[in-house]
C-alpha positions as CSV (number, residue, x, y, z in Angstrom):
1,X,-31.8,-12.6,-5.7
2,X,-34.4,-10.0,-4.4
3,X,-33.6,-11.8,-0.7
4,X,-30.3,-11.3,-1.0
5,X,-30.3,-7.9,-2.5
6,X,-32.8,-7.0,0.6
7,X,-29.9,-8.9,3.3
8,X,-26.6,-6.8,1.5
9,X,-29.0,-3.4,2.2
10,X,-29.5,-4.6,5.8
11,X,-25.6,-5.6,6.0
12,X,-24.6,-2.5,4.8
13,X,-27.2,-0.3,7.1
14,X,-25.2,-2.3,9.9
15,X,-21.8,-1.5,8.7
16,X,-23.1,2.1,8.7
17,X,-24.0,1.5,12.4
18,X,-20.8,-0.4,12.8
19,X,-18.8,3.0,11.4
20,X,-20.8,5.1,14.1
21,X,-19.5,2.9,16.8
22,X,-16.0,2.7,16.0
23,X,-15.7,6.5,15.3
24,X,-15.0,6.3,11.7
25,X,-13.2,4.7,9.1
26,X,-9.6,3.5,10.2
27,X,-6.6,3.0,7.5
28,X,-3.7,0.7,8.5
29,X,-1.3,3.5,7.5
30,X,-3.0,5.4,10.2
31,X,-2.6,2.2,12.6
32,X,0.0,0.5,15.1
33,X,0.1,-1.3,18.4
34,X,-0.8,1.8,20.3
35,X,-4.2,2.2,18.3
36,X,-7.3,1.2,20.6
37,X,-9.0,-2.0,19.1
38,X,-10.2,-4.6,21.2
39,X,-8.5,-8.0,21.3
40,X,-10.5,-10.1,19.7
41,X,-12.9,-9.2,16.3
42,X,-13.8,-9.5,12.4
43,X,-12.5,-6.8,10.2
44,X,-14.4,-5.2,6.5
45,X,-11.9,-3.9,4.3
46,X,-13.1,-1.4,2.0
47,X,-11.2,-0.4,-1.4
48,X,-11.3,3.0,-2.9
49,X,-12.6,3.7,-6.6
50,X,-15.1,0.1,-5.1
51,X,-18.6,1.4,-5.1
52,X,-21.8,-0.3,-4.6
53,X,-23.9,-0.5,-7.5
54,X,-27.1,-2.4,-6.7
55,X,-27.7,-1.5,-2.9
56,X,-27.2,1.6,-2.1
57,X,-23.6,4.9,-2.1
58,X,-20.7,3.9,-0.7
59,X,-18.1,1.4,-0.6
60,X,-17.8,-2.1,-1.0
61,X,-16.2,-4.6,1.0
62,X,-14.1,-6.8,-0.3
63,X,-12.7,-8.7,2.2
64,X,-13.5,-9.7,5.5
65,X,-11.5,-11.8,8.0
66,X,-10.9,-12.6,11.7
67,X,-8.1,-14.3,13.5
68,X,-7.5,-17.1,15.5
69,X,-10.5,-19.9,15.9
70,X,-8.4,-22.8,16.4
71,X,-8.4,-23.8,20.1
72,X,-5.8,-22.5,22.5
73,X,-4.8,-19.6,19.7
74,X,-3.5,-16.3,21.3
75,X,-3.7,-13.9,18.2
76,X,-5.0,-10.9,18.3
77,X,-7.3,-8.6,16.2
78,X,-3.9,-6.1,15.8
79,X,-2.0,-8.9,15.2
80,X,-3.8,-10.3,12.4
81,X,-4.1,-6.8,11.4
82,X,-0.4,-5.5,11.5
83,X,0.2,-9.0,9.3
84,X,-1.8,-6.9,6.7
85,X,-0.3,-4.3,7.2
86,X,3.2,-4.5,6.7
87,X,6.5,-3.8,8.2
88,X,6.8,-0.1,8.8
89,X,10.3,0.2,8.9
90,X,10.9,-1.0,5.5
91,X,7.5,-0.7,4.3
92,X,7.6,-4.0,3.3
93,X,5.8,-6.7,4.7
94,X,5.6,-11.1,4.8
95,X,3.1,-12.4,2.3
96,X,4.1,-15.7,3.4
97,X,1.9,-14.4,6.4
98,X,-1.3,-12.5,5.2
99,X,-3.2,-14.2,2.6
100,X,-4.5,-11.3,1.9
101,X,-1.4,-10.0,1.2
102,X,-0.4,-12.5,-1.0
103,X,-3.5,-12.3,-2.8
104,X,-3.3,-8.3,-3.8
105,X,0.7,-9.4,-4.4
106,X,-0.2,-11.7,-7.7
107,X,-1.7,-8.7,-9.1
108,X,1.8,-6.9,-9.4
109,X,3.7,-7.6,-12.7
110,X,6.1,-10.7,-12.1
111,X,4.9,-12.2,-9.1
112,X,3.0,-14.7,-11.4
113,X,5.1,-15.5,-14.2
114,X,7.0,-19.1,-14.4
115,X,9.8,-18.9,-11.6
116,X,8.3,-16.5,-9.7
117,X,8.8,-17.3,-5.8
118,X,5.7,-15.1,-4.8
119,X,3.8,-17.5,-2.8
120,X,5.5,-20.6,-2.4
121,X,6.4,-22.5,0.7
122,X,5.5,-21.3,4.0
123,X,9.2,-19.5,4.6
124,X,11.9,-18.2,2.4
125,X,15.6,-17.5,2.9
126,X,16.8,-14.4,2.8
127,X,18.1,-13.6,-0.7
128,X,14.2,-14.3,-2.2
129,X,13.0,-12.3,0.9
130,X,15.2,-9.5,-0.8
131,X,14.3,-10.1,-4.3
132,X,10.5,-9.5,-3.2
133,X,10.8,-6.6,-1.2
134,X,9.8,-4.4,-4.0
135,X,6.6,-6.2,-4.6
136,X,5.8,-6.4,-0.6
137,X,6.4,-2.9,-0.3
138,X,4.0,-2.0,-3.6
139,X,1.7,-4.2,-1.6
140,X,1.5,-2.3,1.7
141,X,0.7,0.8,0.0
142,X,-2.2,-0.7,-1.4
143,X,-3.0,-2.5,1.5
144,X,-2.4,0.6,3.9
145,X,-4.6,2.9,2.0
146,X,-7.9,0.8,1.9
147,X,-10.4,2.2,4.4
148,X,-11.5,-0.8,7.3
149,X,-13.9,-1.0,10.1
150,X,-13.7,-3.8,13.0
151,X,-16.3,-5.5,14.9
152,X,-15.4,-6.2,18.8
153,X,-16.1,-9.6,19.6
154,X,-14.7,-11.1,22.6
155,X,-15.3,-14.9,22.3
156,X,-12.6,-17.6,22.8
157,X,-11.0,-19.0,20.1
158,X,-12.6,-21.6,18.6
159,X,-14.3,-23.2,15.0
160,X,-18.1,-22.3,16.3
161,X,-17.3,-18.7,17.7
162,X,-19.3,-15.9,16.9
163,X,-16.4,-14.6,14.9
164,X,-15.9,-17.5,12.6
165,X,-19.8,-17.3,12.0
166,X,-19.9,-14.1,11.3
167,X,-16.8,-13.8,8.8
168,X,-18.0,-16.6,7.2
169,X,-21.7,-15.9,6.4
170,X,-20.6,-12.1,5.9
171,X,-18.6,-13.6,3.0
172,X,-20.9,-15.8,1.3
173,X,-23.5,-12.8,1.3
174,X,-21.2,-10.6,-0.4
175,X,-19.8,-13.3,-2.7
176,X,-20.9,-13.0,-6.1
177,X,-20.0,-16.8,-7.3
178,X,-21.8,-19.2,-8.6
179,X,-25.0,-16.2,-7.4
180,X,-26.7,-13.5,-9.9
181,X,-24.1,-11.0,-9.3
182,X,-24.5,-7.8,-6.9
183,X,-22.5,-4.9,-6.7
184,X,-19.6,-5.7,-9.4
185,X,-16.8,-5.0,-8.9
186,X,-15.3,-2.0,-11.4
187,X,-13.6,-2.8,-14.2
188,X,-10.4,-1.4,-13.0
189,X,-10.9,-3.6,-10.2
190,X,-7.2,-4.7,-9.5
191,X,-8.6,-8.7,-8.5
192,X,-9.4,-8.8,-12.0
193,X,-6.0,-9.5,-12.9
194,X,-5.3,-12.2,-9.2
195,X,-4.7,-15.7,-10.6
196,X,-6.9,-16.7,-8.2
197,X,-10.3,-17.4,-9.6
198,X,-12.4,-17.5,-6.3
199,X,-11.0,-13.9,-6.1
200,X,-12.0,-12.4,-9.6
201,X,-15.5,-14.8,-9.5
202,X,-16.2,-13.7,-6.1
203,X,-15.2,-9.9,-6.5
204,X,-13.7,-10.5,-2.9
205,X,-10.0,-11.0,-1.7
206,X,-11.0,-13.9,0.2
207,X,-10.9,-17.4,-1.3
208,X,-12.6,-19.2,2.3
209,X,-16.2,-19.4,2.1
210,X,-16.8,-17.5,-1.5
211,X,-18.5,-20.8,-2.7
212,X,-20.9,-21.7,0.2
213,X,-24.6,-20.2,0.9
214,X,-25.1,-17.7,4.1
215,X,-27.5,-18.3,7.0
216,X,-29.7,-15.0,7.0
217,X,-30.1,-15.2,11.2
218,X,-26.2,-13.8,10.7
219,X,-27.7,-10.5,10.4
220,X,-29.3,-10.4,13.6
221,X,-25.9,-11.7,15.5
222,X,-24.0,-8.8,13.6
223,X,-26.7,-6.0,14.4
224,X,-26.4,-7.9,18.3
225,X,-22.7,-7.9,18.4
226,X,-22.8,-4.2,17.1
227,X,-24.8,-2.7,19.3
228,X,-23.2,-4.0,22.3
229,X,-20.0,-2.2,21.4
């Protein structure tokens, strides 16, 4: 545990770094197409009332993702992002989308009871679109208010990218499954009440990765990638 304790310090000294870089914190609220991010990167969504515990002030993350790392993909770092984010007409948004979104979504009264169509199939018509417009739109204000920070990496898109390495080690060093935990999440902590367990036993909105061990060289290839920006 100690080694692990001492690689979430260092992770976090580089997010600190990372926040230098970038200018500050950025909220999606704040965000559209016209905001400067580079194409391609990893994002570290923070969540207020989160705090670190165990290593160090501060905030938590409690999900990190990327976009794209199949061969050939064309998404970008704001598209992946304004999936998150929502639809800011309506203020409503396409969980069917943003796993991340459906995730924060089954943590809203009646998106997980029997006959609930929150999450299932890949599309929906438009009268269930309509019947979960409430939810989506109670979603984006979550969503929209929880502080992120990107990481610029311009690689191509594919499984071995830098990207996909470091989203994935990133997340198996902050997961707290199956590990003594670190940094627990509060016990308001609204993925207490997602019926997804790799969620509420990981303390992360991310269900990829929670489960597997992390590669401590990661480190070094973030603190790389960070100070090239």
């Amino acid at each position: 545990m100690n080694n692990r304790k001492n690689d979430l310090v260092r992770f976090y000294e580089l997010l600190d770094l990372l926040e230098q870089k970038v200018g500050g914190r950025l909220l999606l609220s704040e965000c559209d197409g016209r905001t400067s991010m580079p194409s391609r990167g990893v994002y570290f969504f923070m969540e207020p009332g989160e705090h670190r515990v165990d290593t160090g002030h501060g905030l938590r993350i409690v999900r990190v993702g990327t976009h794209g790392l199949k061969l050939g993909s064309k998404s970008t770092l704001w598209g992946r992002l304004s999936q998150h984010k929502g639809t800011t007409s309506s203020g409503g948004g396409n969980h069917r989308g943003s796993i991340f979104r459906l995730l924060v979504g089954t943590t809203i009264p009646g998106t997980s009871i029997e006959g609930s169509t929150w999450g299932q199939g890949s599309t929906a018509k438009g009268d269930i679109r309509l019947r979960e417009e409430p939810a989506e739109q109670e979603v984006s204000a979550i969503v929209r208010n929880m502080p992120f920070l990107y990481l610029d990496v311009d690689d191509a898109p594919t499984p071995d990218s830098a990207r996909g390495f470091v989203e994935r080690h990133s997340i198996a060093l902050l997961s707290n499954q199956g590990k003594p935990p670190l940094d627990l999440p509060s016990s308001t902590w609204r993925g207490h009440r997602c019926n997804r367990e790799k969620v509420r036993s990981s303390g992360l909105w991310n269900q990829n990765h929670v489960d597997e061990s992390y590669d401590p060289s990661f480190l070094q290839t973030l603190e790389t990638l960070i100070k090239k920006m």
